[in-house]
C-alpha positions, 0 to 999 in steps of 0.5 A, a space after each residue: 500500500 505504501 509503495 503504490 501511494 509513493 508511485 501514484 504520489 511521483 506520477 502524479 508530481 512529474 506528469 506533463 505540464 500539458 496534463 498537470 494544468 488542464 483545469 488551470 487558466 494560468 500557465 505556470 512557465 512564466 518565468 518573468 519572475 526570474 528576470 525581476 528577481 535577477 535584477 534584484 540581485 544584481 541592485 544588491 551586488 552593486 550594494 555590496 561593493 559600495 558598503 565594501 568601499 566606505 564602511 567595509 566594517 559591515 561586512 562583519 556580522 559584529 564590531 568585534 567577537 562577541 562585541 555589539 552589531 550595528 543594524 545593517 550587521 545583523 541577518 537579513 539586514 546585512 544582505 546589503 552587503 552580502 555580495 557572495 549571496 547575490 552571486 549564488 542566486 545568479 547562479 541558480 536563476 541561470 541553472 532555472 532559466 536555461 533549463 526551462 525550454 529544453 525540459 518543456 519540449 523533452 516532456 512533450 517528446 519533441 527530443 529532436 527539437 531540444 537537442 537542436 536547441 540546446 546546441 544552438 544554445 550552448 552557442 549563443 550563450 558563449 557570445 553573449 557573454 565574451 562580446 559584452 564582458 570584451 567591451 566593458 573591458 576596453 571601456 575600463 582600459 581606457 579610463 584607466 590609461 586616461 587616468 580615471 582610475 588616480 583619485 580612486 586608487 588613491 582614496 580610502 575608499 577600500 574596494 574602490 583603491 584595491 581594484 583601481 589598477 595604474 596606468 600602463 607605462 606606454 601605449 604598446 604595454 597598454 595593448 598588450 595588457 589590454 588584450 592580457 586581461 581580457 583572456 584572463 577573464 576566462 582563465 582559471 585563477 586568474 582575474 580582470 584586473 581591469 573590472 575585477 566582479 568579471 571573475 564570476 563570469 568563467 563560473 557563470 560560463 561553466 554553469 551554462 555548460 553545465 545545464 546543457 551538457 545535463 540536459 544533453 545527457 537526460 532529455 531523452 530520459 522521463 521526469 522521474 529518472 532525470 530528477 534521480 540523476 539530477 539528485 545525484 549530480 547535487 549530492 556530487 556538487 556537495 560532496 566535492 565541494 563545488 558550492 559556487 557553481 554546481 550545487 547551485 545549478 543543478 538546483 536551478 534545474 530541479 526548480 525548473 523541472 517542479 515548475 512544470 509538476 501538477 503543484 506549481 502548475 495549482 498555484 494554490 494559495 495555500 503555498 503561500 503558508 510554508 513559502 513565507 517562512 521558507 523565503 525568510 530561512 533562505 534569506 537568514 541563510 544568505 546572510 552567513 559572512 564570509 569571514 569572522 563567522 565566530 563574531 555573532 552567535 547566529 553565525 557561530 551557530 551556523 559555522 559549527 553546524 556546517 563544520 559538521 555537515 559540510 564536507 568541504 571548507 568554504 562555508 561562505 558560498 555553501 550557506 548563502 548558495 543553499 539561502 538562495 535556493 531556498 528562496 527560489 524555492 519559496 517563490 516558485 512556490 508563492 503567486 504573490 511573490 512572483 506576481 511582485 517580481 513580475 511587477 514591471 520596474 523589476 523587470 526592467 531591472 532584470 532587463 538590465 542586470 547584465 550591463 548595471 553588472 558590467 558597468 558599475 565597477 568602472 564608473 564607480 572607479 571613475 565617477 562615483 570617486 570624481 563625485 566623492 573625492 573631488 573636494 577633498 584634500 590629501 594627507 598622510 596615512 602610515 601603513 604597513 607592507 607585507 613585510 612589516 614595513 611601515 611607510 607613509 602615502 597620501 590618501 583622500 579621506 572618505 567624506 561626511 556621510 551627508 556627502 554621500 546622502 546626496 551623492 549616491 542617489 544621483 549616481 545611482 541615477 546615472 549608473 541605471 540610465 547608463 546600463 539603460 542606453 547599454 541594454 538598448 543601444 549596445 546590446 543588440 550589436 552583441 546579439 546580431 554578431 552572435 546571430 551572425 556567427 551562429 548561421 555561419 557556424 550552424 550553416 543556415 545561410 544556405 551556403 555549400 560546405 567548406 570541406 568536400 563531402 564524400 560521396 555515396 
């Protein structure tokens, strides 16, 4: 009896989405809720990177062990900061997005189709990302062999200073590091030293692959037997350690195989109950620090806890990747929760979330340190090399925080509208040389073929 209420329980959870939501006037692949949440994501990203410029101490979860925590220092609230949190969602939202269509068309038998479409995909993905991420870099070249970047990397404005890089010492070293860095975005252990947040997109990279090659593996396969190896891919990922890209993909995908099961298709309000609670663990995940965890007792308790359960060491990606699967998770689960995403602010966010990514490091390097620092006057800081060699230099000192209560709105303004004229303007030549390079490559102009072919 057990066994035929656990097999009736699986048919009816993995049966076709055509099936599942005969009896329901909403289609539950609507996905916009994905590009509103990635575009919270990406606001939160460039938050981060501020906080870690001029109060980097909230990165802490306290001002000392076991000592007082400022307000934005506590869980959730902290997330302000939390970069790392951010960057897993993306990774989940990737590992959701990219596995939709493929799934939709191997659960209605169209095999064929899914596979033509996930090579044509796997295709496009390369050049949407190398073409945008290759000119933001010229972008911020430029403005560091123009010195841009001198008021920056010579201010107290940590992150800022710290990924401010100096100008070449001639135009021929200039191209040559030029072209250096923007292989080194794609290269393993190394980084962009010309727009350092460009390292998470070599993961972003593989995760795509990832998602393709899996669903290459198990389209041909039913619902049920692609849940089961997907199971086993993520205890894989969290037996390796792989906890920024693995663990969080292969999530992505099981939450885009449950979109389609008969209890999202419902939509039932009644999921609202276990999806509130569930978003607000997620997010008290998500706030896990990546250093000092020992400081809060909060964070203390989750450091023991993963020291026990985790097989690998780095606990800042695993607790904030499983926030963000929770939380994706919860919204897969609420209809009022997408229906906020959906909401169309947000979606001109996640419109422009890969541009606002891009973008925001050079400009703060350059405008957001023109509009801070630019009336501020030099002096003297003793600091200490990592020989423990005390030495003079000047800084710029970080202004009152009145300053940056009138400054960082209007940036704020101008980084957005920026990523706007990108994502219209900028955008669409990436996607037409793509498409371009794509027909060429797939042979849809009609033309003969290079090589002969052999004849029968």
């Amino acid at each position: 009896m057990s066994l035929t209420m656990t097999t009736t329980f699986t048919g009816h959870i993995f049966e076709p989405a055509s099936k599942a939501i005969s009896t329901h006037t909403t289609s539950p692949r609507d996905s916009s809720w994905a590009d509103g949440l990635r575009g919270v994501a990406s606001i939160f990203v460039v938050a981060s990177h501020t906080i870690l410029s001029f109060a980097p101490h909230l990165i802490l979860p306290a001002n000392s062990s076991n000592g007082p925590a400022d307000l934005f220092q506590r869980p959730i609230l902290r997330l302000i900061s939390q970069g790392p949190a951010w960057v897993a969602l993306f990774f989940v939202l990737s590992g959701y997005v990219n596995a939709l269509k493929p799934i939709r068309q191997a659960r209605a038998a169209s095999i064929d189709t899914a596979l033509a479409d996930l090579a044509s995909s796997s295709f496009r993905r390369t050049g949407r990302l190398v073409l945008p991420a290759a000119a933001a870099t010229m972008i911020s070249w430029l403005l560091c062999q123009f010195g841009a970047y001198d008021m920056a990397r010579s201010s107290d404005a940590t992150w800022m200073r710290d990924t401010s890089p100096s100008p070449s010492i001639s135009w021929s070293a200039a191209v040559a590091s030029l072209f250096k860095n923007i292989f080194a975005t794609w290269m393993f252990g190394q980084g962009n030293e010309y727009d350092q947040p460009q390292w998470a997109l070599i993961y972003l990279f593989k995760g795509s692959m990832l998602v393709f090659m899996t669903l290459l593996a198990t389209v041909s396969a039913t619902s049920r037997w692609r849940m089961l190896a997907l199971s086993g891919l993520y205890t894989w990922s969290w037996a390796s350690g792989d906890y920024l890209v693995g663990l969080n993909i292969y999530a992505g995908i099981v939450l885009a195989e449950l979109s389609y099961s008969w209890y999202a298709c419902k939509r039932s309000y009644v999921a609202e109950i276990p999806a509130i609670p569930l978003a607000v663990f997620g997010l008290y995940l998500c706030s896990f620090p990546n250093e000092y965890a020992d400081f809060a007792p909060w964070s203390s308790q989750l450091l023991a806890l993963g020291n026990r359960i985790v097989p690998g060491t780095d606990l800042g990606r695993f607790w904030p990747g499983l926030g963000a699967q929770l939380l994706a998770f919860a919204i897969l689960l609420s209809p009022n929760m997408k229906r906020f995403l959906s909401h169309p602010a947000l979606l001109w966010l996640g419109k422009v979330s890969f541009p606002l990514y891009l973008l925001h490091g050079p400009l703060m390097r350059s405008v957001l340190a023109w509009m801070v620092f630019a009336r501020a006057q030099y002096y003297q800081k003793e600091e200490t090399n990592e020989s423990q060699e005390v030495y003079t230099i000047e800084r710029l000192p970080l202004p009152s925080p009145i300053t940056f209560f009138f400054v960082l709105p209007i940036f704020w303004c101008f980084l957005l509208a920026i990523a706007h004229f990108w994502a219209v303007k900028v955008e669409p030549y990436f996607g037409w040389a793509t498409k371009q390079l794509e027909d060429c490559v797939f042979d849809r102009g009609g033309r003969p073929p290079t090589l002969p072919t052999r004849k029968k």
